[in-house]
N, C-alpha and C positions, 0 to 999 in steps of 0.2 A: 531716284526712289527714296522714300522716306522710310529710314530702318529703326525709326526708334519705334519705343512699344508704344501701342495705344495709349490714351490717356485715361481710357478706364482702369487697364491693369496696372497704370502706376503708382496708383498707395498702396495695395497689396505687395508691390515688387517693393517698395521703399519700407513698408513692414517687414518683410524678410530679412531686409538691407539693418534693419534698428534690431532686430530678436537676434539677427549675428551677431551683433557690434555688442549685443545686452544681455549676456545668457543668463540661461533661468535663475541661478543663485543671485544675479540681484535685481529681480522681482520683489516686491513688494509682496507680492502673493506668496513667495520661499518663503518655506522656515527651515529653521537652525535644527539639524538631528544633532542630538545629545549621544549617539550611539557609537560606541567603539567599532569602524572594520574591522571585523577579523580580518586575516591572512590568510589569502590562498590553501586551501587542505591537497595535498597529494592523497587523492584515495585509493590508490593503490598499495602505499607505505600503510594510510591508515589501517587498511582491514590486514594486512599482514600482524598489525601490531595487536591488533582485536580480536583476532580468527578461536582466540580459546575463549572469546564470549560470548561465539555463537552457539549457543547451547538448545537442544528440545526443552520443552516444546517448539516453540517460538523461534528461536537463536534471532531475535532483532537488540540491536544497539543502536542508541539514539546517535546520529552525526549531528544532527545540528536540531532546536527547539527556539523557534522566535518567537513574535507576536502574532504573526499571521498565518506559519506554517510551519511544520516540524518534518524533519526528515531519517529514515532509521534505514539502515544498512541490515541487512538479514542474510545468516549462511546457513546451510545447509549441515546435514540434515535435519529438517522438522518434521516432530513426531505430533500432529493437530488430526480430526477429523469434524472440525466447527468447522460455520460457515458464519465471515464476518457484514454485515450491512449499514451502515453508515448512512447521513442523507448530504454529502459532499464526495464530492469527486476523489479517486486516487490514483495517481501514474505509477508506475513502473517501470524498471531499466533494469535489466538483466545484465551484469559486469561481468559472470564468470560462467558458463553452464546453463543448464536449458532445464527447465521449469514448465509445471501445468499448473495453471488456476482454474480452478474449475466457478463454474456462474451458474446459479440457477434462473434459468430462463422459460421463460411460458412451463414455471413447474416439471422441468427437467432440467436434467443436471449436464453442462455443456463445456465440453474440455478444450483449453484455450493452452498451445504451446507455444510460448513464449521462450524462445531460443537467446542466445547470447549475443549482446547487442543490440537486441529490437527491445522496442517499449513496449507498453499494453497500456490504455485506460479502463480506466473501471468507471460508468456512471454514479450517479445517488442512487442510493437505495436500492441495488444489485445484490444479492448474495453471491460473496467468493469464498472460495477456500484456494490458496498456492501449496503446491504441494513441490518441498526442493529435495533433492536428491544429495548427500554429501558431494562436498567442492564445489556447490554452486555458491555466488555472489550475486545479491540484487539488492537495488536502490527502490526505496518506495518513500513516495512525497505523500502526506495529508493534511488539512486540515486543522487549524486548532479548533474544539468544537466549545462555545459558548455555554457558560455554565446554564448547567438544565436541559441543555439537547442534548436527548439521549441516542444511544446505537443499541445493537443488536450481535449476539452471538447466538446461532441458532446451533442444531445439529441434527439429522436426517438421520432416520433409522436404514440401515443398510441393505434389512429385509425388503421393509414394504414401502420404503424412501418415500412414508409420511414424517412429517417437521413432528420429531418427538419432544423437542424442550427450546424456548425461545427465552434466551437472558437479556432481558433491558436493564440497560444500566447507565449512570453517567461516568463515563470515564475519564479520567484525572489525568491517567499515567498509562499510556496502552501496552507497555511494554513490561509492569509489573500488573496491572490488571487482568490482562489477557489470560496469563499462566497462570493465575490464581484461581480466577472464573474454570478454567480448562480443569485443574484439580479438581476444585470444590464439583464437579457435574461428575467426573468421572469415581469419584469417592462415594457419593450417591444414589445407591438405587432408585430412589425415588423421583429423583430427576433422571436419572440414565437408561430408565427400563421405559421403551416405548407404549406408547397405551393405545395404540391400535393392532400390534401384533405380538407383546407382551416379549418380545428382541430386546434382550440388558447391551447398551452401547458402551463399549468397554475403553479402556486407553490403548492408542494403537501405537503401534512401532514408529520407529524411524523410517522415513521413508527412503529403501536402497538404490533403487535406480526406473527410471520410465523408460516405458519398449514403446515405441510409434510405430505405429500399420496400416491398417484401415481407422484405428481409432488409435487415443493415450490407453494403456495401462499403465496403473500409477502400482508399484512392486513396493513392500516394506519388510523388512528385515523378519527372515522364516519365511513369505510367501514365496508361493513355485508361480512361475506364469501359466 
């Protein structure tokens, strides 16, 4: 019996046989990165070392910021009642502590518990808000957004949960943008006072702890369940 391979599969198999022998660095096609490896991050020393710069609103610190994609570590508790939208995707990884991000979807608002060690993605153009409880840790990956695409920081009136103020903006810096933007709206009546049921959207608490049931309730600092 004849065991050798057909003779159609043998330049393919003798292409395999040269991409072994020739790895991709010397291709003619390779280029040369000019870019320094970092080193390995321990992120669990890291956010030990960071934990007093997670601050409200917000508490995000940047871990890493490339070319193509930036990444921020965020801890709890955040005091936010935006909701952020983007036209790029964004994951999540939960490190420490269990979290709801809330989404609005088909124009309702849809509670996503996001427990310690699962992921969550987020589509484009989803409105989120995460709402973390003190001691929680999470990882969130996004995007560098190309100058001139813009995002969205919306915020929902509480009452009659019509979209009372939509901020477009081009964001630089999401991690000093964000809490700015979040000021500047809650400082103004005129952006903060709904104009379908005349509801002033105030700055809210920190958020103390989530109860799970049949649904999230999200609890902040003074509210009774």
């Amino acid at each position: 019996m004849d065991r050798s391979a057909p003779p159609s599969l043998l330049p393919a198999a003798m292409d395999r046989d040269r991409m072994a022998c020739n790895p991709i660095g010397g291709s003619e096609m390779a280029t040369q990165s000019t870019t320094t490896v970092q080193k390995p991050i321990n992120i669990r020393k890291w956010v030990e070392d960071h934990r007093d710069d997670f601050r409200p609103p917000v508490g995000n610190k940047y871990l890493y910021r490339g070319e193509d994609f930036f990444v921020m570590v965020i801890g709890g508790p955040n005091a936010r009642n935006d909701f952020h939208k983007t036209g790029s995707e964004e994951y999540f990884f939960q490190l420490e502590g269990d979290i709801c991000v809330q989404t609005i979807e088909d124009g309702r608002i849809v509670n996503h518990l996001v427990r310690e060690g699962e992921t969550f993605f987020i589509p484009p153009n989803v409105p989120h808000a995460p709402h973390r409880p003190p001691g929680t840790v999470g990882v969130v990956v996004e995007r560098n957004r190309p100058a001139g695409e813009t995002e969205h920081q919306q915020f929902y009136c509480p009452n009659c949960h019509e979209m009372a103020w939509d901020e477009e903006f081009d964001c630089a810096d999401i991690v000093e943008h964000f809490r700015d933007s979040m000021e500047a709206f809650w400082a103004d009546p005129a952006r903060s006072t709904c104009t379908h049921c005349g509801t002033r959207i105030g700055k809210p608490g920190p958020v103390e702890r989530i109860e799970v049931g049949e649904d999230v309730t999200i609890l902040r600092c003074g509210e009774e369940s």
